[in-house]
C-alpha positions in Angstrom: 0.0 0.0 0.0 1.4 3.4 -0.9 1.5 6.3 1.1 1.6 10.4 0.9 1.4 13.3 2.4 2.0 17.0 1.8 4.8 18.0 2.8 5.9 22.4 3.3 9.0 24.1 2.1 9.5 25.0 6.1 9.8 21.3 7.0 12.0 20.5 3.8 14.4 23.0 4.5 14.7 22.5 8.2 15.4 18.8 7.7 18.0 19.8 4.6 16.6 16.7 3.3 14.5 16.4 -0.4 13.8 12.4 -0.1 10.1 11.4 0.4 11.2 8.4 2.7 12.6 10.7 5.1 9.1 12.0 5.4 7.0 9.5 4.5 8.0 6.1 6.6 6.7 3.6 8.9 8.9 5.3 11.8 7.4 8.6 11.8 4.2 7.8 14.0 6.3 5.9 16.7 9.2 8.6 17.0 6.1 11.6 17.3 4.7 9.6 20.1 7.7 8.4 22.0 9.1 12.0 21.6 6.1 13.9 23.2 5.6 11.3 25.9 9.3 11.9 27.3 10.6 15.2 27.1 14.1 15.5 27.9 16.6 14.3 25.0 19.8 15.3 24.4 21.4 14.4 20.9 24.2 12.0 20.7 27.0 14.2 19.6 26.2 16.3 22.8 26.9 13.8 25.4 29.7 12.5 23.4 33.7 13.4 24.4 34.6 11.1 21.1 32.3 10.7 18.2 34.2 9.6 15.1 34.5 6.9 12.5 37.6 4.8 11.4 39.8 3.9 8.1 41.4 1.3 6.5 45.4 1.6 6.2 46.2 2.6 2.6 47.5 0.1 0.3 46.9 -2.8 3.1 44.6 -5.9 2.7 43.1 -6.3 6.3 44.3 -9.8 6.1 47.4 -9.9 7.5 48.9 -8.0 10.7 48.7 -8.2 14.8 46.4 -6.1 15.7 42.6 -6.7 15.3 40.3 -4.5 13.4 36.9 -4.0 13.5 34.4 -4.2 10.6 30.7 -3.6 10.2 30.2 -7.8 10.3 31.8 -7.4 14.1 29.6 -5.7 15.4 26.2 -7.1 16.7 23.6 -5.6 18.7 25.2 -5.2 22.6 28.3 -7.8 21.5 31.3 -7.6 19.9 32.4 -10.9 17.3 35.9 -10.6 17.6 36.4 -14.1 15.6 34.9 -11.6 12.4 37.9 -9.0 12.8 40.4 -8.4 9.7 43.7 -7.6 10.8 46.4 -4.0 10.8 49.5 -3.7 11.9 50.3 -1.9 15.3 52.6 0.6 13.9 48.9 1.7 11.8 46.7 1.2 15.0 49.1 3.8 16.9 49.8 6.0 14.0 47.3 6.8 11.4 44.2 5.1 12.9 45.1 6.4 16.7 41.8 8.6 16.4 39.6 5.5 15.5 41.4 3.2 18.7 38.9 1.3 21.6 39.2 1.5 24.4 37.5 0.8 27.9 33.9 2.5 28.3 33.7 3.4 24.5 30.2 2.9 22.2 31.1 0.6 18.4 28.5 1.9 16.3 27.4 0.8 12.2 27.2 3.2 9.8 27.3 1.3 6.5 24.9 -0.9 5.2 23.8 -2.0 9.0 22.6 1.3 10.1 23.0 2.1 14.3 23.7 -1.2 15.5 26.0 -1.3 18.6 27.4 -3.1 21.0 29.6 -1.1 24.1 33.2 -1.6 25.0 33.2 -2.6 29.1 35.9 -3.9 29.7 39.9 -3.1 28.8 40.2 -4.2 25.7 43.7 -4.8 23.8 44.7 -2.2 21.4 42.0 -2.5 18.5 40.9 -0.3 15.8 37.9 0.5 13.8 37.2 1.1 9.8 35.3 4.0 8.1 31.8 2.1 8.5 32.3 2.0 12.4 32.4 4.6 14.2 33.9 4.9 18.5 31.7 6.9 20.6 32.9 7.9 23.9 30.3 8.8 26.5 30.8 12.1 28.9 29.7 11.3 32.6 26.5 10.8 33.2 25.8 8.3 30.5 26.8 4.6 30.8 27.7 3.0 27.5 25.7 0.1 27.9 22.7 2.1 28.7 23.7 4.4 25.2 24.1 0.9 22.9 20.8 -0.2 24.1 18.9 3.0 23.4 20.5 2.8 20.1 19.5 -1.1 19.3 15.9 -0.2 20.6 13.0 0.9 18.4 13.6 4.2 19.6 17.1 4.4 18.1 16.9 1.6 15.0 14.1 4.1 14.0 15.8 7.6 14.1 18.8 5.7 12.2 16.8 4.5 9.9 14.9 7.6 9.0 17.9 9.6 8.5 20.3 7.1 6.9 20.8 8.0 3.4 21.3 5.9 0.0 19.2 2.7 -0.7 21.5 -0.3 -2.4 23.7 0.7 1.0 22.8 2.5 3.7 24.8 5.0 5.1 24.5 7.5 8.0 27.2 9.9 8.1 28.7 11.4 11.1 26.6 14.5 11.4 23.7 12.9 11.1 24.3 9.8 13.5 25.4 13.1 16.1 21.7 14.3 15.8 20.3 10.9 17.3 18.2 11.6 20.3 19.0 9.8 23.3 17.1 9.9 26.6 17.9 11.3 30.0 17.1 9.0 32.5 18.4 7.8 36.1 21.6 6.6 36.4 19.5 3.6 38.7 17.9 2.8 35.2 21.1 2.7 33.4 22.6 0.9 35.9 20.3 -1.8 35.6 20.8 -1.8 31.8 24.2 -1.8 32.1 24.0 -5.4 34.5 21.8 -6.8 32.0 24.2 -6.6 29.0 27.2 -7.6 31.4 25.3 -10.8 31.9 24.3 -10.9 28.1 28.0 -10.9 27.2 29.2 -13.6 30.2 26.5 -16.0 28.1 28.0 -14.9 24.6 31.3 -15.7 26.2 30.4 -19.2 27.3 28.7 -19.8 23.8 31.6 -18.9 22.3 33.9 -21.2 24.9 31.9 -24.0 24.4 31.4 -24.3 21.1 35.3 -23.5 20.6 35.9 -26.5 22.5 34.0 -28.9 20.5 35.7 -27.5 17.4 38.7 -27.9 19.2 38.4 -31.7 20.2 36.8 -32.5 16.5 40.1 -31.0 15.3 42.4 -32.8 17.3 41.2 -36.0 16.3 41.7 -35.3 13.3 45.0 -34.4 13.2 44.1 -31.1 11.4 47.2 -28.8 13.0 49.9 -31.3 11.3 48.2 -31.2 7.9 47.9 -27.3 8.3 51.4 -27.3 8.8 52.3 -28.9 5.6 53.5 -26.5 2.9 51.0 -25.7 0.0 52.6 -26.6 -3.3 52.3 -23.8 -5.5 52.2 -25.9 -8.7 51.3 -29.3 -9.6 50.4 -32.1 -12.5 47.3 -33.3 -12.5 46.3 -36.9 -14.9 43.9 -36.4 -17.5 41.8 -39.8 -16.7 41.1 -37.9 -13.2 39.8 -34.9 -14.2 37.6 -37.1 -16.9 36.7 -39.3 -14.0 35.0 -36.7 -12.1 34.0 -34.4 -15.3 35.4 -31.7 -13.6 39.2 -29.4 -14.4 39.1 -26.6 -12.1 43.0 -27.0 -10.2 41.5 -26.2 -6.5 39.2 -29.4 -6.7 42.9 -31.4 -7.7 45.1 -29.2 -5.2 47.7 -31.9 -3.4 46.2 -30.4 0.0 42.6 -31.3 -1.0 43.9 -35.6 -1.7 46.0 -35.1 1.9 42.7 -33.9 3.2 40.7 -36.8 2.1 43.4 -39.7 2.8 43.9 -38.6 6.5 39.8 -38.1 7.2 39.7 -42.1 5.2 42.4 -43.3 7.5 40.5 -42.1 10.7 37.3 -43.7 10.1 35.6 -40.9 7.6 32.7 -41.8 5.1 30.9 -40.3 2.2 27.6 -38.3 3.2 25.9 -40.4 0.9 26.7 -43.3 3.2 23.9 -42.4 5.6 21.9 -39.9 4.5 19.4 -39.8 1.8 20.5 -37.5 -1.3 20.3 -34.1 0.0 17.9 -31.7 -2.0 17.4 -28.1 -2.3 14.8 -26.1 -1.1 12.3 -24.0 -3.0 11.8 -20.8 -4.3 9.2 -19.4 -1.4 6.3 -17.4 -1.8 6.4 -15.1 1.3 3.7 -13.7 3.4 4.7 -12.1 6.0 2.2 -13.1 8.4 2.0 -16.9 7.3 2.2 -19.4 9.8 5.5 -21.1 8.4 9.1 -20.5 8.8 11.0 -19.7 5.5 14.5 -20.2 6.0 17.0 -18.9 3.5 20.8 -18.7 3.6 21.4 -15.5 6.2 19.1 -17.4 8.8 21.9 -20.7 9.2 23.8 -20.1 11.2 26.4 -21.9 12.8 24.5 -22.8 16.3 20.9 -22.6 15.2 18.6 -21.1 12.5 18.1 -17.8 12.8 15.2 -16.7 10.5 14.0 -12.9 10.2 10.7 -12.0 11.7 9.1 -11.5 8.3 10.7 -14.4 6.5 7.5 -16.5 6.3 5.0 -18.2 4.0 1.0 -19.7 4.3 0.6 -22.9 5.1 -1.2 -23.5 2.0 2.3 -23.0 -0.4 3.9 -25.3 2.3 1.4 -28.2 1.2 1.4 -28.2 -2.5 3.2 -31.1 -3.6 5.6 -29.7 -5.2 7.4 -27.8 -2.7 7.5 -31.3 -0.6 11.1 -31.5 -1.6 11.9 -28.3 0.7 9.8 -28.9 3.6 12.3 -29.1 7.2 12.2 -31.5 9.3 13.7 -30.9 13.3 17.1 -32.9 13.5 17.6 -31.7 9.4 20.8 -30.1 9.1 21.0 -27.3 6.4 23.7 -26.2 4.4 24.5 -23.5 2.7 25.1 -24.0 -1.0 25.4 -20.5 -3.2 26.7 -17.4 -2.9 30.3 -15.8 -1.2 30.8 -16.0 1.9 28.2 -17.7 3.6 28.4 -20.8 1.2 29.1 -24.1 3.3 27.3 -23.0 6.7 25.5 -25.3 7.8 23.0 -25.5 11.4 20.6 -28.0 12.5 17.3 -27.3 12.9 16.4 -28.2 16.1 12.4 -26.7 16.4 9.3 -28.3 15.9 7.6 -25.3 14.1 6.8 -25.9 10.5 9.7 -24.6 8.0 10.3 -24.5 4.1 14.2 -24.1 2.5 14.4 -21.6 -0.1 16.4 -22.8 -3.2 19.9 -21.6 -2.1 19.5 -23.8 1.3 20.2 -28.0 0.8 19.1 -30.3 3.2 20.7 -33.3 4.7 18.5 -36.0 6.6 21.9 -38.3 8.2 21.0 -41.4 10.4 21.0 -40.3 13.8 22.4 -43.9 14.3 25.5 -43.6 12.9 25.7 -39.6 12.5 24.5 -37.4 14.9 22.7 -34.1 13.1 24.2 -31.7 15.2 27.8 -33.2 15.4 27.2 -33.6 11.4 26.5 -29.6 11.6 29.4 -28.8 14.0 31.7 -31.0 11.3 30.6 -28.8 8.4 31.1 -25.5 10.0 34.6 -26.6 10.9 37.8 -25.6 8.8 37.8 -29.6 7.6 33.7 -29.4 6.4 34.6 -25.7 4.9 37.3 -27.1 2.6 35.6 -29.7 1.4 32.6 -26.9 0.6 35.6 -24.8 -1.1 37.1 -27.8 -3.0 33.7 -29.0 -4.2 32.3 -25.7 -5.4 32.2 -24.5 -8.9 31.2 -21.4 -10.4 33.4 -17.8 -10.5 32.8 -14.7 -8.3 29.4 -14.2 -9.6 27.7 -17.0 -8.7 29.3 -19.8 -6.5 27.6 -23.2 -6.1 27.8 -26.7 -4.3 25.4 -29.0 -5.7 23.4 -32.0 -4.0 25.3 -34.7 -5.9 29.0 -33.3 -5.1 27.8 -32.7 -1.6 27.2 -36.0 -1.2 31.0 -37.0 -1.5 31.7 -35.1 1.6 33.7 -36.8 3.8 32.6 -36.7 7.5 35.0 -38.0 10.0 33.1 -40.9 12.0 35.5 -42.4 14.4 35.2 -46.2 15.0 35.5 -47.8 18.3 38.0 -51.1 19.3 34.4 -53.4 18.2 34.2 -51.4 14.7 30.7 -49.7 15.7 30.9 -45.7 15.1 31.5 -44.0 18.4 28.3 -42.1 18.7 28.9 -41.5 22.3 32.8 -39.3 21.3 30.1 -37.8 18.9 27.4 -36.5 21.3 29.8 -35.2 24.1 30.8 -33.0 21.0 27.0 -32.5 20.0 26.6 -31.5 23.7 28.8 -28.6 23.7 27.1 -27.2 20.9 23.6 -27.6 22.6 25.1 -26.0 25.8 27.1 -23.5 23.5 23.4 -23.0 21.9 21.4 -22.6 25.2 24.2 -20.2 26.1 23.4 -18.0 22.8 19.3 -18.1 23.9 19.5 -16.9 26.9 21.7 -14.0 25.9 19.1 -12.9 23.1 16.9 -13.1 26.2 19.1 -10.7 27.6 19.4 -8.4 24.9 15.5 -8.5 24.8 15.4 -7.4 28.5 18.0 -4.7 28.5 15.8 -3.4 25.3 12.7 -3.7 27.2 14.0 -1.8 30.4 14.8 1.1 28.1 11.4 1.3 26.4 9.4 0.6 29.3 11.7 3.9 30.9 10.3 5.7 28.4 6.5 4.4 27.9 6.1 4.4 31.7 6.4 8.6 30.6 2.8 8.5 29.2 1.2 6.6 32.3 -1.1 8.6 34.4 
């Protein structure tokens, strides 16, 4: 449904803005209200002793260095994903970026393409930098940073960044801009509280991220996967042409020597062929969404690595879900879904572990293994490792428009499946690892409760405004 509205020269030029979204959008109602109800607001750049955004080090390629440095993909709402960091040199992070340095009590907040998310900065942290699409707030006293991020990460905050972010394909809200972002005045009891809330929220994203490191860990060591890391990568080598006709296939990472010491060392230690226990994986379908439909659509940004994650409008009617045709896509709980097109995200795989009804989209494949010989979740954890993610890479075809990993190669994916002393597989090595995800999961859940609650406490501050 369109909207319009009429809007005066008055309003146009005291916004300096000429784009009808800025005055025609689903914020507008909920900003009016919230802003009469509470009346004292002060803008961001005021109760800021720092407000400014990062670079990247000329001529360097992020990749390489000792010092990390934050992106945009870092930072999530009230929690900072230090395993997503690139990488500068310290004599950069002191020199040229010594403006755009953390440090202890500061704000991280997007500006490109994920517009006002934020997470605060409590405790030392070691030196670490920022890019241009982050910038480091510091707050004056008076205002805790928790108590800032959560403002920004609640409606009240997504909303104002939204309205005055500018550009469509990406987003972007420049410095002056994010300065004018309103931000309450309330007791330092209230932001207190917030600020105990999000300390608890990131003790449970620690422990996620412990636990599921662990698992990783242990998979990895069985494996053996340090010693073959350790081997040099030849940087040219011959390749027969009966084995590139045998598997109708010529691209050189798919015959790299790394890839065949790969696959002998997972054979050795007990590893078999997907298609060993699982059904042929298949693809989802292309989805008709409905927002308000009663079944889950699940598309490549919802797997993640310890659970599905689908957005809140990401559904479809139950009627779609039905037809016949789309039977091929339908989830089951205990599937594990991968991944298979696009950069980036191709070869993440999660298991699905809720009973709700839920339908792939055509860029997600699903895997149905015997829980008797492989558990789903274990299966998951393996495919998300570095051993699962170059099988993903060595199997893939396609160039850096489109990438793909199709059912039938996924199916000669080797997943190590250690034996015990009698030759049956050693489910129970498997589900101690399986465990650590499910407590590394739990761990996740209760810190999105968390973040809920610390949201909540700020809005309710403000709604409580507007009671009699």
């Amino acid at each position: 449904m369109s909207s319009t509205a009429a809007v005066g020269m008055s309003q146009v030029r005291s916004a300096s803005r000429w784009d009808a979204e800025f005055f025609v959008n689903p914020y507008n109602a909920y900003l009016l209200t919230i802003f009469s109800r509470w009346g004292d607001w002060v803008s961001l750049a005021s109760v800021s002793s720092k407000l400014t955004s990062g670079q990247t080090p000329l001529h360097h390629d992020v990749a390489t260095g000792d010092t990390p440095f934050v992106t945009v993909e870092c930072v999530e709402p009230l929690w900072l994903d230090m395993s997503k960091t690139k990488r500068v040199w310290e004599h950069d992070a002191r020199g040229q970026l010594a403006r755009a340095c953390v440090a202890r009590n500061d704000v991280l907040i997007t500006i490109k393409r994920r517009i006002g998310v934020s997470c605060p900065i409590l405790d030392d942290p070691d030196l670490m930098a920022v890019n241009q699409d982050v910038v480091v707030m510091t707050p004056k006293p008076g205002f805790r940073p928790a108590f800032i991020a959560a403002v920004l990460n609640s409606r009240v905050g997504r909303f104002q960044a939204l309205r005055q972010a500018t550009e469509q394909m990406n987003p972007y809200l420049n410095i002056t801009a994010l300065g004018q972002l309103l931000i309450p005045q309330v007791d330092d009891a209230v932001q207190a509280k917030v600020e105990t809330i999000v300390r608890k929220r990131l003790e449970l994203l620690g422990q996620s991220v412990q636990l599921y490191r662990e698992a990783e860990a242990e998979l990895l060591d069985r494996l053996g996967w340090e010693e073959l890391r350790a081997q040099r990568a030849e940087l040219s080598f011959v390749s027969n042409l009966t084995d590139t006709s045998s598997v109708g296939r010529a691209d050189a990472e798919f015959f790299h020597p790394q890839c065949a010491r790969l696959s002998a060392r997972l054979s050795e230690r007990g590893a078999q062929e997907i298609g060993q226990f699982c059904k042929k994986p298949s693809r989802g379908v292309q989805p008709e969404i409905a927002e308000t439909g009663e079944v889950i659509v699940v598309d490549s940004k919802a797997v993640r690595p310890l659970e599905v994650e689908p957005a809140v409008g990401d559904r479809t009617t139950r009627t779609f879900y039905e037809l016949p045709r789309n039977a091929k896509g339908r989830v089951r709980h205990g599937d594990v879904l991968l991944n298979s097109t696009g950069r980036g995200t191709l070869g993440r795989a999660a298991c699905y572990q809720s009973a709700a009804p839920a339908l792939c989209d055509n860029h997600v494949t699903i895997l149905r293994p015997d829980p008797s010989v492989c558990s789903p979740v274990y299966l998951a954890l393996f495919l998300n490792s570095p051993v699962g993610l170059a099988q993903s890479e060595r199997f893939q075809t396609g160039s850096s428009g489109q990438l793909e990993i199709y059912p039938e190669h996924i199916q000669h994916f080797l997943i190590l499946l250690p034996k015990r002393k009698n030759g049956s597989v050693d489910m129970a090595w498997q589900e101690r690892l399986a465990a650590k995800v499910d407590a590394a999961t739990a761990a996740q859940s209760a810190a999105q409760v968390k973040f809920d609650e610390a949201v909540r406490v700020v809005e309710d501050a403000l709604a409580a405004a507007a009671t009699p």
